[in-house]
N, C-alpha and C positions, 0 to 999 in steps of 0.2 A: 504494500500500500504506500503511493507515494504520500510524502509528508507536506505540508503545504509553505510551500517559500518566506509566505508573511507570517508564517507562526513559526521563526526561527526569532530566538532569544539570545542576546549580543553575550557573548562569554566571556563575562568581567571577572570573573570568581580567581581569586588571589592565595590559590591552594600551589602548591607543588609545581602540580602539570601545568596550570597556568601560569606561571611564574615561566616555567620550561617552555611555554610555546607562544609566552612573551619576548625570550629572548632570541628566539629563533625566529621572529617575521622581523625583528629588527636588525638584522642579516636581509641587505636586499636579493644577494645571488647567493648560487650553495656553492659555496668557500668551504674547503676545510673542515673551519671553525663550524660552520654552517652544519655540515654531514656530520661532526660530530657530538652538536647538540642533540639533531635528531636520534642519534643514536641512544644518546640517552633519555629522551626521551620514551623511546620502544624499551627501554630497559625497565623505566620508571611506571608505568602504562600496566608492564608486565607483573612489578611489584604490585603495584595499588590493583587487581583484577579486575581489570578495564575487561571485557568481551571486545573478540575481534571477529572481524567477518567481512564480507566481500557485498558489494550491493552495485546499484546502479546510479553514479551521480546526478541522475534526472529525478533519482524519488530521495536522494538527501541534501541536494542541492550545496552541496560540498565539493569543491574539484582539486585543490590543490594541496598538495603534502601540506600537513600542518594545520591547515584552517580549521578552525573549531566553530560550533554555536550549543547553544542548549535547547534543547526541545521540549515541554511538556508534550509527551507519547499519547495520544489519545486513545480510548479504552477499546476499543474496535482496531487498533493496527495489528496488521500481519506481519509475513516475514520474520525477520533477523531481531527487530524492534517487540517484537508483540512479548515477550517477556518482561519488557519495562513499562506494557500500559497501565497508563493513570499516574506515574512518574515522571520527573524532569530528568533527564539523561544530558551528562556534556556529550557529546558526539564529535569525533576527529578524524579528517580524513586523513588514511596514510597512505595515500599517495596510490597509483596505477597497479591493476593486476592483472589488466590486458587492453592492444590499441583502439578497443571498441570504447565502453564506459564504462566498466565494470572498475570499481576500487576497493580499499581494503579501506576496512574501519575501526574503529574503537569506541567505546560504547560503557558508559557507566554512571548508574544512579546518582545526582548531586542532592543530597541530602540537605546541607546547609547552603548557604550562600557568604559569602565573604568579601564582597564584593566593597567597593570604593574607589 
């Protein structure tokens, strides 16, 4: 079920991974530096049990390595997503898993907000 473009929620939340995927869009090219924040980010993703899974960037509306938003899941979604309905999930995309649109994601309940 695609998720709808304007019910994506700006990913201010000032936890870990967003700290982690602050400093990695503040890298305009992938440098290095750049490849090896993401790296640890997939390290960090892995620690805190983010869910990963492959989907269509047409129904998460996510395209580029790194881009995050939050979603409140609505109670009716299917797919990859339908075990977080009625939930806000941050959602990241990690980047291509083939040259059509299919990506690889991460996926995990935000409980609190921490945001500022």
């Amino acid at each position: 079920m695609t998720l709808s473009h304007n019910l994506q929620i700006p990913d201010d939340i000032h936890d870990d991974v967003g700290i982690l995927l602050r400093e990695l869009h503040a890298i305009p090219t992938w440098t290095a530096v750049k490849h090896a924040l993401y790296s640890q980010f997939e390290e960090l993703v892995t620690r805190k049990s983010y869910v990963a899974f492959t989907g269509d960037c047409r129904d998460y509306h996510l395209e580029r390595k790194g881009q995050s938003c939050l979603y409140d899941v609505p109670l009716n979604q299917r797919g990859a997503l339908a075990k977080f309905a009625g939930k806000r999930v941050r959602l990241v995309c990690g980047g291509p898993y083939n040259p059509f649109s299919d990506r690889f994601y991460f996926a995990k309940v935000i409980v609190g907000t921490n945001s500022g």
